[in-house]
PDB file of N, H, CA, C and O in Angstrom:
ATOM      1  N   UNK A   1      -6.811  -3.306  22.026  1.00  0.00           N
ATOM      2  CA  UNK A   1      -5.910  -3.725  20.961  1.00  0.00           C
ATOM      3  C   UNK A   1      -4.594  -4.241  21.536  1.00  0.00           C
ATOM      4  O   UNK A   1      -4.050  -5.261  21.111  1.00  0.00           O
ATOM      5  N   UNK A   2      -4.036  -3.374  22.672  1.00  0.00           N
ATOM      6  H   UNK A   2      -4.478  -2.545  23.017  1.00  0.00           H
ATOM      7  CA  UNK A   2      -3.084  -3.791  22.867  1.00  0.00           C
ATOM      8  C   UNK A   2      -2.658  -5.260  23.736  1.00  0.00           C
ATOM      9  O   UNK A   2      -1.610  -5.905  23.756  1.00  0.00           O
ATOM     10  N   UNK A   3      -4.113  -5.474  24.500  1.00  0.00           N
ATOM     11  H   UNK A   3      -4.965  -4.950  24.484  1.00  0.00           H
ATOM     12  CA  UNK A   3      -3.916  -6.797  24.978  1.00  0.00           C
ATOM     13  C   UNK A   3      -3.903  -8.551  23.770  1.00  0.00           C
ATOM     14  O   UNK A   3      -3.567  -9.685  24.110  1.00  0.00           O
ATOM     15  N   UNK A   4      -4.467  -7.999  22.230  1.00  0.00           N
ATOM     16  H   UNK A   4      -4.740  -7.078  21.953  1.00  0.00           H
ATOM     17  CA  UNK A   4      -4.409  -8.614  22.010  1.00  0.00           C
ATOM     18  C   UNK A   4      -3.686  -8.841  20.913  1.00  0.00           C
ATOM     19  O   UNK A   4      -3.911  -9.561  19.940  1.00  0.00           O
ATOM     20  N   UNK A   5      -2.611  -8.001  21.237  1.00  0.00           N
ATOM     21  H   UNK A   5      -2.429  -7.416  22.027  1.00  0.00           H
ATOM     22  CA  UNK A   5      -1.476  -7.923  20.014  1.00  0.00           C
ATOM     23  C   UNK A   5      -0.469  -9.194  19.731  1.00  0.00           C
ATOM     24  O   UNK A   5      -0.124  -9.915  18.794  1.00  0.00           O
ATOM     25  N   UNK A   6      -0.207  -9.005  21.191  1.00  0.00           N
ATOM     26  H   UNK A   6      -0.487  -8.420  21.952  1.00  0.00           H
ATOM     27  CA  UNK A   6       0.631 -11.019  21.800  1.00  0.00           C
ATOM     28  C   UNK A   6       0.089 -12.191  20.088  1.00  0.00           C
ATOM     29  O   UNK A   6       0.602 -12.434  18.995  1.00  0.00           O
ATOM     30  N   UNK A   7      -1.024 -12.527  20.730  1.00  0.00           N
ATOM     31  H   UNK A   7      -1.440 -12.329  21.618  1.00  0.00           H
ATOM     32  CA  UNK A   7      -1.787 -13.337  19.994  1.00  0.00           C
ATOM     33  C   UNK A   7      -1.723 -12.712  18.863  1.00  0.00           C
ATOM     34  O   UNK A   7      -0.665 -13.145  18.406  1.00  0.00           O
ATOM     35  N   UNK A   8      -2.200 -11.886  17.999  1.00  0.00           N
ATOM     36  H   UNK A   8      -3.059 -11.534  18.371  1.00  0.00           H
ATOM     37  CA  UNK A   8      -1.658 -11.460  16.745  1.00  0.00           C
ATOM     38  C   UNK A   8      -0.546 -11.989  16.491  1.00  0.00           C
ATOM     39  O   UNK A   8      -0.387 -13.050  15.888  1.00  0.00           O
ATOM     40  N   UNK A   9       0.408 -11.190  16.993  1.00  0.00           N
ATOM     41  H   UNK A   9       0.279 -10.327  17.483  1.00  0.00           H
ATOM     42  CA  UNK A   9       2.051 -11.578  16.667  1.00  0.00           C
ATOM     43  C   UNK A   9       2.304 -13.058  16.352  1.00  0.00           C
ATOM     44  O   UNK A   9       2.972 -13.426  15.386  1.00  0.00           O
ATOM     45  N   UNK A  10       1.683 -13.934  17.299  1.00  0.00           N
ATOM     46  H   UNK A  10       1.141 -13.635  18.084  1.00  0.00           H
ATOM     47  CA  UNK A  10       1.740 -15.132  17.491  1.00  0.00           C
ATOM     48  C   UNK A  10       1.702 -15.665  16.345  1.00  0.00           C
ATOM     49  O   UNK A  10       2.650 -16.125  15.708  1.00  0.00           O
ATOM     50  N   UNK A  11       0.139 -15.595  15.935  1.00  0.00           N
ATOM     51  H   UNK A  11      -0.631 -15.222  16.453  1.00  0.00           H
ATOM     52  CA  UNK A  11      -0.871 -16.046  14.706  1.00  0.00           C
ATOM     53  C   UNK A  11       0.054 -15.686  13.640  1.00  0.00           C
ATOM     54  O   UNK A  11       0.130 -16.513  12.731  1.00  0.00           O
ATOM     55  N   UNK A  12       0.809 -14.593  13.538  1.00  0.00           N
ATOM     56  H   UNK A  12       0.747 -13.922  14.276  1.00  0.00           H
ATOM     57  CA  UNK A  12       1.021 -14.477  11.992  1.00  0.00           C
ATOM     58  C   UNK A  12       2.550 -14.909  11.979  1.00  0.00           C
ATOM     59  O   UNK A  12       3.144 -14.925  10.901  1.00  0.00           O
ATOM     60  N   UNK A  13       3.440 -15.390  13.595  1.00  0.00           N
ATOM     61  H   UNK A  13       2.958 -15.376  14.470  1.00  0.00           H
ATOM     62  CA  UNK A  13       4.243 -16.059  13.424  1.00  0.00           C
ATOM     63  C   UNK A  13       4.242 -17.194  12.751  1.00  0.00           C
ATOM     64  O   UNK A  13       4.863 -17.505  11.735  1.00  0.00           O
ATOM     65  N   UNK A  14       3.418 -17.849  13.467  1.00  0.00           N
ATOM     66  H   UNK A  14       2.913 -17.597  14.293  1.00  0.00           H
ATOM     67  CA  UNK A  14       2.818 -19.561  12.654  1.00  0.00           C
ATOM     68  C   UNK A  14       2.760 -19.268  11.135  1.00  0.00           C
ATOM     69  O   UNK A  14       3.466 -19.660  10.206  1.00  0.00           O
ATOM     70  N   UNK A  15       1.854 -18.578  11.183  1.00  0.00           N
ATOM     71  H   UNK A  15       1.280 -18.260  11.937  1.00  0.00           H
ATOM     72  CA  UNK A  15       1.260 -18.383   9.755  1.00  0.00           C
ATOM     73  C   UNK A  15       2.919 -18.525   8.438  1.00  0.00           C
ATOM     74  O   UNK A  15       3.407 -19.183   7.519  1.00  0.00           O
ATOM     75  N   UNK A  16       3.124 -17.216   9.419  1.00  0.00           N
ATOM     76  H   UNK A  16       2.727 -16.682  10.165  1.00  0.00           H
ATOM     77  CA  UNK A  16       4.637 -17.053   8.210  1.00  0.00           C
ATOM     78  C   UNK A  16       5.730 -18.210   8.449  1.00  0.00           C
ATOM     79  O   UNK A  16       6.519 -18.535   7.562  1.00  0.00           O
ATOM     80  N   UNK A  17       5.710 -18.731   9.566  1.00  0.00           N
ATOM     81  H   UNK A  17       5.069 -18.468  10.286  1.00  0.00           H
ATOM     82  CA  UNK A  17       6.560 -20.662   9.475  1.00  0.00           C
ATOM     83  C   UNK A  17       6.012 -21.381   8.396  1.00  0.00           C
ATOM     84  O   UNK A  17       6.681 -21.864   7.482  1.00  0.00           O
ATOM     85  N   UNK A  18       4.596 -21.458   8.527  1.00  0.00           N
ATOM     86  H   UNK A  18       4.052 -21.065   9.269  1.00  0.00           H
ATOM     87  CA  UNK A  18       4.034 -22.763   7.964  1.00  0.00           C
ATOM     88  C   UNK A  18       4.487 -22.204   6.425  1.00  0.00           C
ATOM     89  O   UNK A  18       5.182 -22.877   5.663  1.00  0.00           O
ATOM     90  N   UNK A  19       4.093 -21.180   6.186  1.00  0.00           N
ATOM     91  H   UNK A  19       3.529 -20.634   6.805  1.00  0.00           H
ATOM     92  CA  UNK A  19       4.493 -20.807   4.606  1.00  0.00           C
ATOM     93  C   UNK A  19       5.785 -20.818   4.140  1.00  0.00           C
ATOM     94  O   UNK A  19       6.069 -20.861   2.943  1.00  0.00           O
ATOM     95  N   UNK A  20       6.719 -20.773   5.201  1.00  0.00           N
ATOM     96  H   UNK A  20       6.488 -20.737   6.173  1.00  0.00           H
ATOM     97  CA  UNK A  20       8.422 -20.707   4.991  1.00  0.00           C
ATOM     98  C   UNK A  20       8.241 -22.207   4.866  1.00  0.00           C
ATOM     99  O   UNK A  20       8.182 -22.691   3.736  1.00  0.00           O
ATOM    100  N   UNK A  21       8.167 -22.822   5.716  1.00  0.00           N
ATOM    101  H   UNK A  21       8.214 -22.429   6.635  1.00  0.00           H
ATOM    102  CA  UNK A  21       8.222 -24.313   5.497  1.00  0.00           C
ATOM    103  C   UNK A  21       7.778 -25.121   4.103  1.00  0.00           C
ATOM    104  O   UNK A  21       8.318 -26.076   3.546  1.00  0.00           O
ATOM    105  N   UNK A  22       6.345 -24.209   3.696  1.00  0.00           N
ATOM    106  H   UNK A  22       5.906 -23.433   4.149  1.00  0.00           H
ATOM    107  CA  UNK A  22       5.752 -25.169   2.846  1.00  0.00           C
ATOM    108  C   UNK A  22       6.801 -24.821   1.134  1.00  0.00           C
ATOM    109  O   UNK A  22       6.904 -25.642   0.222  1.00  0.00           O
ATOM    110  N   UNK A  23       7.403 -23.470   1.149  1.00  0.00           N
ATOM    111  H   UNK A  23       7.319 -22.804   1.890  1.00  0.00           H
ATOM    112  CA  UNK A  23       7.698 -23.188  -0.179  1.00  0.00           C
ATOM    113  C   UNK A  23       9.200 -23.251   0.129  1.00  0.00           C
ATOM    114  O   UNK A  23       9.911 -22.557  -0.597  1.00  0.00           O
ATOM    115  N   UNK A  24       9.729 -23.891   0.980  1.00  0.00           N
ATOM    116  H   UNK A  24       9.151 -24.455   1.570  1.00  0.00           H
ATOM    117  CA  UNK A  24      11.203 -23.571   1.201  1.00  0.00           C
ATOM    118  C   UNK A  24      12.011 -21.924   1.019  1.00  0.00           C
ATOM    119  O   UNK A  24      13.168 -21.552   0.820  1.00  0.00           O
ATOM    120  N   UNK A  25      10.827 -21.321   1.191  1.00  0.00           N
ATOM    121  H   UNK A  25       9.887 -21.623   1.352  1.00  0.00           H
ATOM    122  CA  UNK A  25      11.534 -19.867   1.766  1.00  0.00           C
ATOM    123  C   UNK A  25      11.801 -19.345   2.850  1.00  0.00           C
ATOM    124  O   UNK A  25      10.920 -19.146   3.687  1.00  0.00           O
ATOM    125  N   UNK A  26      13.013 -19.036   3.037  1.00  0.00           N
ATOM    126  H   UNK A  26      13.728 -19.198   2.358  1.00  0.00           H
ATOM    127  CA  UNK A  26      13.201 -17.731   4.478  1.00  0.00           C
ATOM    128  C   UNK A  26      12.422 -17.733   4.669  1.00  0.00           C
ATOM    129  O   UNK A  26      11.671 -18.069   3.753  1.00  0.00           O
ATOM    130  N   UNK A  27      11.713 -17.333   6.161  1.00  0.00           N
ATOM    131  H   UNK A  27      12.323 -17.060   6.905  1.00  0.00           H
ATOM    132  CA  UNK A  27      10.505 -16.215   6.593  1.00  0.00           C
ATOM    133  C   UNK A  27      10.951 -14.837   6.336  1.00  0.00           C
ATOM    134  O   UNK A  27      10.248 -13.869   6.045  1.00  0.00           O
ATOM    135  N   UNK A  28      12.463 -14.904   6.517  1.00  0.00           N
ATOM    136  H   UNK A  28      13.034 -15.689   6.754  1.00  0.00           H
ATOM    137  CA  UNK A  28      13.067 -13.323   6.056  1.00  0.00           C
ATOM    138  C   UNK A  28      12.324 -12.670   4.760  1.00  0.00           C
ATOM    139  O   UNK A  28      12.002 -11.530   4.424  1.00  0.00           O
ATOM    140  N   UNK A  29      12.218 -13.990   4.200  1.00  0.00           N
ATOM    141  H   UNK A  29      12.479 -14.916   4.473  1.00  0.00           H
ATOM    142  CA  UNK A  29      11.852 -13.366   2.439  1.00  0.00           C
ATOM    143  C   UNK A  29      10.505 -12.929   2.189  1.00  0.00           C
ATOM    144  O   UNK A  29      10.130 -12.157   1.306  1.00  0.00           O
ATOM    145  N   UNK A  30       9.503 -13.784   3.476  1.00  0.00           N
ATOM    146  H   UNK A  30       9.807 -14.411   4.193  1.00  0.00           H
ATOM    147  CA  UNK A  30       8.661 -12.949   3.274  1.00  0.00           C
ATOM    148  C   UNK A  30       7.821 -11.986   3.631  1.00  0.00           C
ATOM    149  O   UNK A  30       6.783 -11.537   3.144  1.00  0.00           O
ATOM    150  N   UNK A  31       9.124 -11.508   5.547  1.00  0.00           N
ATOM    151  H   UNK A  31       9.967 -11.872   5.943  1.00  0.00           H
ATOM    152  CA  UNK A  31       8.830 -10.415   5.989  1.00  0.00           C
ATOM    153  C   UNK A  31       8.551  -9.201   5.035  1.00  0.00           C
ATOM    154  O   UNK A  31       7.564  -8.498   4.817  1.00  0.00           O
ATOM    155  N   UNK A  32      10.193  -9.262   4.423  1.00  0.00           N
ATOM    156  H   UNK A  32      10.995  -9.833   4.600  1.00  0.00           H
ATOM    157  CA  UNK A  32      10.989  -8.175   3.228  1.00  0.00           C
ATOM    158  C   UNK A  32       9.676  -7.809   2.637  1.00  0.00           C
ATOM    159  O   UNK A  32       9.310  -6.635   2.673  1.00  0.00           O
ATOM    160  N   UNK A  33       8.611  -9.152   1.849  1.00  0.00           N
ATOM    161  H   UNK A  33       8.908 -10.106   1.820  1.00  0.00           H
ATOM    162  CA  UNK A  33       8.248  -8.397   0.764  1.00  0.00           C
ATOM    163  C   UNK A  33       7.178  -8.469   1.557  1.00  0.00           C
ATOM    164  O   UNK A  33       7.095  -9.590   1.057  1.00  0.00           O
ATOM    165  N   UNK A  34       6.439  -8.410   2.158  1.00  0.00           N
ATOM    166  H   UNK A  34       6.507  -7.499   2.565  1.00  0.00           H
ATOM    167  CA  UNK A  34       4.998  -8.013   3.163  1.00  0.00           C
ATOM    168  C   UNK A  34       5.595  -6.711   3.489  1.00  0.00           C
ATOM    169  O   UNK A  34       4.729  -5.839   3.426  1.00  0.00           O
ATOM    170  N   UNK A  35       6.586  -6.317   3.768  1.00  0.00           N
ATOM    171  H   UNK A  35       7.289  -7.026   3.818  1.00  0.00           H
ATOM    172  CA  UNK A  35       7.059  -4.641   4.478  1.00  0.00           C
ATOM    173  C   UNK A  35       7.314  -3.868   3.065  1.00  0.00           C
ATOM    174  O   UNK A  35       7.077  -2.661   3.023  1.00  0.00           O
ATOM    175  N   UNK A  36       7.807  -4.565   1.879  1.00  0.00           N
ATOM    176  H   UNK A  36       8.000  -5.545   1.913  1.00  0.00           H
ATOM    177  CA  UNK A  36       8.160  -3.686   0.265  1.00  0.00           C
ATOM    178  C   UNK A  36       6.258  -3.087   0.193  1.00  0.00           C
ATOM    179  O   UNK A  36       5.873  -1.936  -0.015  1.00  0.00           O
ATOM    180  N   UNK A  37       5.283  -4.499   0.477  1.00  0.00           N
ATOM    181  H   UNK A  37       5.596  -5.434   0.646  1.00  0.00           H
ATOM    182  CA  UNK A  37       4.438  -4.397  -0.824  1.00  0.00           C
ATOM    183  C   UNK A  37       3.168  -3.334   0.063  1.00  0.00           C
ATOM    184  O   UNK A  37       2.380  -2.702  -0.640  1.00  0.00           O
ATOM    185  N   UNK A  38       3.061  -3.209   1.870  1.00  0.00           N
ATOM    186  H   UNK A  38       3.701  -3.723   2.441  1.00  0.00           H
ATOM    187  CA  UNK A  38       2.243  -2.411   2.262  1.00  0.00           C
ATOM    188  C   UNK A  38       2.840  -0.868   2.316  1.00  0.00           C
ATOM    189  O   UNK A  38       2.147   0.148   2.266  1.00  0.00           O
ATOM    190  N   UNK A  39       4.707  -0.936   2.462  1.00  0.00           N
ATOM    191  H   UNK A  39       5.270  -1.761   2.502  1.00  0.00           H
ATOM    192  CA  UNK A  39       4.972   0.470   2.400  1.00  0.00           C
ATOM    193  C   UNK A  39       4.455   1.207   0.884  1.00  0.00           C
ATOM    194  O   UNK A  39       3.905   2.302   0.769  1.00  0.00           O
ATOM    195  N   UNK A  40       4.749   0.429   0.000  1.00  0.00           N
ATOM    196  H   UNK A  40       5.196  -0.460   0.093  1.00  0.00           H
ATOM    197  CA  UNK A  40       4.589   1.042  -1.226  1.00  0.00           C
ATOM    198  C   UNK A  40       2.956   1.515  -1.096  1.00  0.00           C
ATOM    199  O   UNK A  40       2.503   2.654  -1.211  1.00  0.00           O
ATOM    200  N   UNK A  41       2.166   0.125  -0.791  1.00  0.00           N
ATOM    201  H   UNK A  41       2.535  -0.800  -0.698  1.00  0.00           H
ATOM    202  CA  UNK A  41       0.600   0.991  -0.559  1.00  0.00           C
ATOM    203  C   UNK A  41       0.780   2.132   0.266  1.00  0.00           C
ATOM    204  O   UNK A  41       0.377   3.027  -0.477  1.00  0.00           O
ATOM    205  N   UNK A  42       1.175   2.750   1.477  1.00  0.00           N
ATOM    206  H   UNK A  42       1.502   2.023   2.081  1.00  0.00           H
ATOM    207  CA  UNK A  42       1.025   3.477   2.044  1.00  0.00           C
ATOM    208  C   UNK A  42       1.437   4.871   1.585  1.00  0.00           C
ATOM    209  O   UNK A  42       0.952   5.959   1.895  1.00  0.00           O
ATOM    210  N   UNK A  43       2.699   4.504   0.570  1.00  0.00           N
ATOM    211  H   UNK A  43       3.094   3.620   0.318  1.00  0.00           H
ATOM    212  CA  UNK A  43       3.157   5.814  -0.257  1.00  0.00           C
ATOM    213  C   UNK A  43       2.269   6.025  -0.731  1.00  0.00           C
ATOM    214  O   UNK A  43       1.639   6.958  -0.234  1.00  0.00           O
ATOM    215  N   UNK A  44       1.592   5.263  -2.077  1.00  0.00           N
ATOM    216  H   UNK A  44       2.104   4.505  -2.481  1.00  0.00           H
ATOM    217  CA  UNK A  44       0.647   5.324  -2.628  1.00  0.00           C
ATOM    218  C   UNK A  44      -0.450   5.959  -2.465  1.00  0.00           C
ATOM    219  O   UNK A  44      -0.807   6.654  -3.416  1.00  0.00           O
ATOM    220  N   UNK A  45      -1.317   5.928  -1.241  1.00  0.00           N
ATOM    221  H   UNK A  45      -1.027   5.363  -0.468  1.00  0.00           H
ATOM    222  CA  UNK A  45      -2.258   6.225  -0.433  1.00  0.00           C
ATOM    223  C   UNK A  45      -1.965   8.094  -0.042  1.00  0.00           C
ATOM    224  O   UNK A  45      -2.701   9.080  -0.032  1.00  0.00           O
ATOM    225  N   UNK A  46      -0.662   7.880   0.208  1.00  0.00           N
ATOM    226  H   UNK A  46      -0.064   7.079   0.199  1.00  0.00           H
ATOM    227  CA  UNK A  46      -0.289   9.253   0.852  1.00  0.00           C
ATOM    228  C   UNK A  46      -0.270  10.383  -0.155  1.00  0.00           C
ATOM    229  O   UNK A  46      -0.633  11.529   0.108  1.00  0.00           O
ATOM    230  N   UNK A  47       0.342   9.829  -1.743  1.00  0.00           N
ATOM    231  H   UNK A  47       0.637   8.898  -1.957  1.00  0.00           H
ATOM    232  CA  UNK A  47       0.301  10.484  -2.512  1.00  0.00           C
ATOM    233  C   UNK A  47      -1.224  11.000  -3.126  1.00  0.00           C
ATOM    234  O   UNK A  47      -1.643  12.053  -3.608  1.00  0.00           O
ATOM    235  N   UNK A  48      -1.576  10.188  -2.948  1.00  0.00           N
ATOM    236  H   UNK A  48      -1.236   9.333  -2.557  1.00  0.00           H
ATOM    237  CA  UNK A  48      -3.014  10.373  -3.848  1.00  0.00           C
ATOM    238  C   UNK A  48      -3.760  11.225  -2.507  1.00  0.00           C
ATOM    239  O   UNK A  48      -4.640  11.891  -3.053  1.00  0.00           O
ATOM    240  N   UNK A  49      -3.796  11.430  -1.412  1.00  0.00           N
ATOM    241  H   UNK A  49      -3.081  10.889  -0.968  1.00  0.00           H
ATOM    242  CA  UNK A  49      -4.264  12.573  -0.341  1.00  0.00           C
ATOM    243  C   UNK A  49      -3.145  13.575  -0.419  1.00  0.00           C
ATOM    244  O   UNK A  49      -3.566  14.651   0.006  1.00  0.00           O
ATOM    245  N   UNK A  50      -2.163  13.634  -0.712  1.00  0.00           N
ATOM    246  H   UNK A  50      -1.821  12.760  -1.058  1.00  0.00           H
ATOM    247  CA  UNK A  50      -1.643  15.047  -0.904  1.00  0.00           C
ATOM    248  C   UNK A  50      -1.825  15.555  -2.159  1.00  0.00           C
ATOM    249  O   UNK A  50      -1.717  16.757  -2.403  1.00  0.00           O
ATOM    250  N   UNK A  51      -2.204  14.385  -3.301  1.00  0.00           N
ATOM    251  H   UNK A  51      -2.292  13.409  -3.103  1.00  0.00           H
ATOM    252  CA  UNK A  51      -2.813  15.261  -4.413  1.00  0.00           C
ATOM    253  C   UNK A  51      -4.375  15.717  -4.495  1.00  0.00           C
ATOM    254  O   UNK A  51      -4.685  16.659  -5.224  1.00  0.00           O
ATOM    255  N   UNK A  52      -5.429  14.964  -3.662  1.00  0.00           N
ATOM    256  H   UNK A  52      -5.178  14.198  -3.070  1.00  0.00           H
ATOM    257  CA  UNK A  52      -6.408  15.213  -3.080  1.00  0.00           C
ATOM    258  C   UNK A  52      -6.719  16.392  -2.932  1.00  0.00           C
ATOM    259  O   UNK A  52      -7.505  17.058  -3.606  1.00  0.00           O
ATOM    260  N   UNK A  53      -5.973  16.759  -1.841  1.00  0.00           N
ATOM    261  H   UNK A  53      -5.334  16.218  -1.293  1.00  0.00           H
ATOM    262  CA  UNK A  53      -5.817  18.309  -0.680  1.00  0.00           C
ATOM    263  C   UNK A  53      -5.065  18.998  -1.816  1.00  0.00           C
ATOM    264  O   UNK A  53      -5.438  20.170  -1.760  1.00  0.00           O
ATOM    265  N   UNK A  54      -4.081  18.847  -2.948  1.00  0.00           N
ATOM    266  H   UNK A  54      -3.779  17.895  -2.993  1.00  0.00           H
ATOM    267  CA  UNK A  54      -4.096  20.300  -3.208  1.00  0.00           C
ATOM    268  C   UNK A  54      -4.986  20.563  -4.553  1.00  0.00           C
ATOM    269  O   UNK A  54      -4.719  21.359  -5.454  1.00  0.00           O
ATOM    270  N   UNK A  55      -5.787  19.942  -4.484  1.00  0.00           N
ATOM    271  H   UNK A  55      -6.004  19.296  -3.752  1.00  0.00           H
ATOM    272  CA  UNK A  55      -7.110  19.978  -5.510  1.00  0.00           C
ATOM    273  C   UNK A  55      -7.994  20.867  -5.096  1.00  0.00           C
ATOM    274  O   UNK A  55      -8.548  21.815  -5.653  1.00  0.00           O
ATOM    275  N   UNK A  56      -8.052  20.326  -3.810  1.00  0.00           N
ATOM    276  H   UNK A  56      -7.602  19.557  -3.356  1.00  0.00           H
ATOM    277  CA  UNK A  56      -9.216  20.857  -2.895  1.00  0.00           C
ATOM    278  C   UNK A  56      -8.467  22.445  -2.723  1.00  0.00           C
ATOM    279  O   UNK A  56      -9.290  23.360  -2.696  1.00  0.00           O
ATOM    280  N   UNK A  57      -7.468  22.727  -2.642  1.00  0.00           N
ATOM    281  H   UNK A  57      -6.800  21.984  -2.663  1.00  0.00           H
ATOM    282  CA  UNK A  57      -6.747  23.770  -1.521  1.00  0.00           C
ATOM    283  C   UNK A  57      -6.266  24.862  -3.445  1.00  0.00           C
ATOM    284  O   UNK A  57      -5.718  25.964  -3.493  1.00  0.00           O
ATOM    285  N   UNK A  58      -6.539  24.362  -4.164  1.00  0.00           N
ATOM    286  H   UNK A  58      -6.984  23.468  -4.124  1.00  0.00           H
ATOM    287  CA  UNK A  58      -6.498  24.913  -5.330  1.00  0.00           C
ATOM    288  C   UNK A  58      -5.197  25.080  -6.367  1.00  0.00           C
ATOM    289  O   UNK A  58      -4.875  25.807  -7.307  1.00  0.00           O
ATOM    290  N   UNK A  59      -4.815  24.293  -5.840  1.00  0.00           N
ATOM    291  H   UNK A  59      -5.077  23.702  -5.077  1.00  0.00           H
ATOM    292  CA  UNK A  59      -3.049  24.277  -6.274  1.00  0.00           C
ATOM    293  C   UNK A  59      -2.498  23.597  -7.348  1.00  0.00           C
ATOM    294  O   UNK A  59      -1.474  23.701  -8.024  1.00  0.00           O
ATOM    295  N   UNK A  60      -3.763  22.651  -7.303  1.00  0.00           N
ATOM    296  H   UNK A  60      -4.595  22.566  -6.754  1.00  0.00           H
ATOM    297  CA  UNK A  60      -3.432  21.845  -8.833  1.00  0.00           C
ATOM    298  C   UNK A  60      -3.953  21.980  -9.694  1.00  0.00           C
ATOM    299  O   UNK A  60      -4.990  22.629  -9.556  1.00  0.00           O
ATOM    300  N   UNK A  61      -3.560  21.408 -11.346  1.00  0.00           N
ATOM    301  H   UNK A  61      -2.718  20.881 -11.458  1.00  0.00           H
ATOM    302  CA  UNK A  61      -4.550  21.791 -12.134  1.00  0.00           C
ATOM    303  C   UNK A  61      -5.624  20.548 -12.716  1.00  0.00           C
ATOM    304  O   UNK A  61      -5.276  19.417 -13.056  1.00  0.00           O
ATOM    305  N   UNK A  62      -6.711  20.982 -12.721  1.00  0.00           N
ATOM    306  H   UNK A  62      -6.993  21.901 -12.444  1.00  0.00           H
ATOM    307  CA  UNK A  62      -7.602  19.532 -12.761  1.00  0.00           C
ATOM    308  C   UNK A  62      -8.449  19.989 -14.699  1.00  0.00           C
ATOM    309  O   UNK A  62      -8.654  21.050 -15.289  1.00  0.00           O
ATOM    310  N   UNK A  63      -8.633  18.859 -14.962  1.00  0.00           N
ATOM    311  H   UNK A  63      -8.466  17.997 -14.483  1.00  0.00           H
ATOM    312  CA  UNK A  63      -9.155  19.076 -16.527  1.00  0.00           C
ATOM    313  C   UNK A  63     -10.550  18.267 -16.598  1.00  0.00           C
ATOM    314  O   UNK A  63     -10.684  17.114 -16.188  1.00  0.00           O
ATOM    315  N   UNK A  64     -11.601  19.076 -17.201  1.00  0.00           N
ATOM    316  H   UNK A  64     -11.492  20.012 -17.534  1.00  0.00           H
ATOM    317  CA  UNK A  64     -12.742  18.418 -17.586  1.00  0.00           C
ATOM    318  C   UNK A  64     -12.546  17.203 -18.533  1.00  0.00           C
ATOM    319  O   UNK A  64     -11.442  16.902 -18.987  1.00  0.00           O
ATOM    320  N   UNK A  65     -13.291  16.760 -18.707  1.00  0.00           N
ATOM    321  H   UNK A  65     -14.188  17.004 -18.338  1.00  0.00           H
ATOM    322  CA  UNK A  65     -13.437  15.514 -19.461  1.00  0.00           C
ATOM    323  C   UNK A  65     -12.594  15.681 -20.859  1.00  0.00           C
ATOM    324  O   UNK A  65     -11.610  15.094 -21.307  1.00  0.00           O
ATOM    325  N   UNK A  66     -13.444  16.774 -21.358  1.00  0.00           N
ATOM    326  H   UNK A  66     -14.243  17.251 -20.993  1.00  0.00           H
ATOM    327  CA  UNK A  66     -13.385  17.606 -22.602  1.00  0.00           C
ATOM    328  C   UNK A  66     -12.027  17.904 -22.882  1.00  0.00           C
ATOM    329  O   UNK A  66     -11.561  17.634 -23.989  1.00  0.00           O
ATOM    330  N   UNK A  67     -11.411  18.380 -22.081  1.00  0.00           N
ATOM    331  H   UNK A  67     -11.789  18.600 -21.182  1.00  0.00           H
ATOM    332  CA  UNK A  67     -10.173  18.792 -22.346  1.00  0.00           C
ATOM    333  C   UNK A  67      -9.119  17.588 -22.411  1.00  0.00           C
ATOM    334  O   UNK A  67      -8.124  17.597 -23.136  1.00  0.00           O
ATOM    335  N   UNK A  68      -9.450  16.653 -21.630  1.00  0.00           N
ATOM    336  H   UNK A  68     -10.258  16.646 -21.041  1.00  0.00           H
ATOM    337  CA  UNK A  68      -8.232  15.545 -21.463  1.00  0.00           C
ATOM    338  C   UNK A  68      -8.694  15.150 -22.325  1.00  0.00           C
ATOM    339  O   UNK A  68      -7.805  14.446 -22.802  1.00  0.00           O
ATOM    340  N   UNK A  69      -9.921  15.042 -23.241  1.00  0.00           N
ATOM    341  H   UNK A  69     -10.644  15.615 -22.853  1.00  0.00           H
ATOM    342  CA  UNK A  69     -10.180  14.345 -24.614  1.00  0.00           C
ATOM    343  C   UNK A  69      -9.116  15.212 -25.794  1.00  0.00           C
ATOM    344  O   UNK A  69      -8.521  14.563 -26.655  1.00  0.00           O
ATOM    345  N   UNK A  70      -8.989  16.611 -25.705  1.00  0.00           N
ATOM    346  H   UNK A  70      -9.472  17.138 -25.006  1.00  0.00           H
ATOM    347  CA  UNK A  70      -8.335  17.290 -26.443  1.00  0.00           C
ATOM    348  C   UNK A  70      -7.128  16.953 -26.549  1.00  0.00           C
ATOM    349  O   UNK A  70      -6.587  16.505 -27.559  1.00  0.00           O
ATOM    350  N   UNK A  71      -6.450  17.234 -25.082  1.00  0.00           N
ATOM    351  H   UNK A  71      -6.890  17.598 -24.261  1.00  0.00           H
ATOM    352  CA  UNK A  71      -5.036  17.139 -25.033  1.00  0.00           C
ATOM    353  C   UNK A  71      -4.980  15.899 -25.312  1.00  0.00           C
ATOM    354  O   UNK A  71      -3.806  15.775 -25.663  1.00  0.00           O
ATOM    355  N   UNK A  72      -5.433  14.945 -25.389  1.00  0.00           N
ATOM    356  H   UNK A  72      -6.386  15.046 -25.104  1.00  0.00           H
ATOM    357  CA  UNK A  72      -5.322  13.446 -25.928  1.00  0.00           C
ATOM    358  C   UNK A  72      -5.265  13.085 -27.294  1.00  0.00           C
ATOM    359  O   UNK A  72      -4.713  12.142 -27.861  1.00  0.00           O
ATOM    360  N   UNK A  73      -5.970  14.059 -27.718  1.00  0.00           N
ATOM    361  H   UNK A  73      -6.419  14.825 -27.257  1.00  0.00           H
ATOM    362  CA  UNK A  73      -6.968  13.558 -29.757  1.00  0.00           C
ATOM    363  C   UNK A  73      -7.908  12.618 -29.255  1.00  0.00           C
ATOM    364  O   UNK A  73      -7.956  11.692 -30.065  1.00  0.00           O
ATOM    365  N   UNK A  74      -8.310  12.514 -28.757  1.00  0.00           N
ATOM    366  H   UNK A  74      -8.271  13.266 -28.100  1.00  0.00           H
ATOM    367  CA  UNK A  74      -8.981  11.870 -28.790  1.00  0.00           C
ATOM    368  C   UNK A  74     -10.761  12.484 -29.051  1.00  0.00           C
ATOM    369  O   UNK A  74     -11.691  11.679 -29.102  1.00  0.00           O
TER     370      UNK A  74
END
């Protein structure tokens, strides 16, 4: 991986010129939101395995079908 990170870097330099160029945006603008829109996935991701594990680990409270139909009216 690490020998071919160079070339990565490279590739998605171009990549993010040609797109700054083509829409008249910064590349700044669309580092920013490539780093907003995978951190947020990664929160995302993290949350939903720490609510995972305390499912599993018994800590949370989980509802049958039945019941979230209740507490709903539905």
């Amino acid at each position: 991986m690490s020998s071919r990170l160079p070339l990565i870097l490279c590739q998605l330099k171009e990549r993010l010129s040609i797109l700054a160029q083509t829409t008249e945006h910064p590349v700044a603008f669309y580092v920013k939101k490539a780093l907003e829109q995978k951190i947020s996935e990664l929160e995302h991701a993290h949350e939903l395995h720490a609510r995972a594990q305390a499912i599993r680990e018994g800590n949370a409270r989980v509802y049958t079908l039945d019941e979230a139909r209740k507490e709903l009216g539905l």
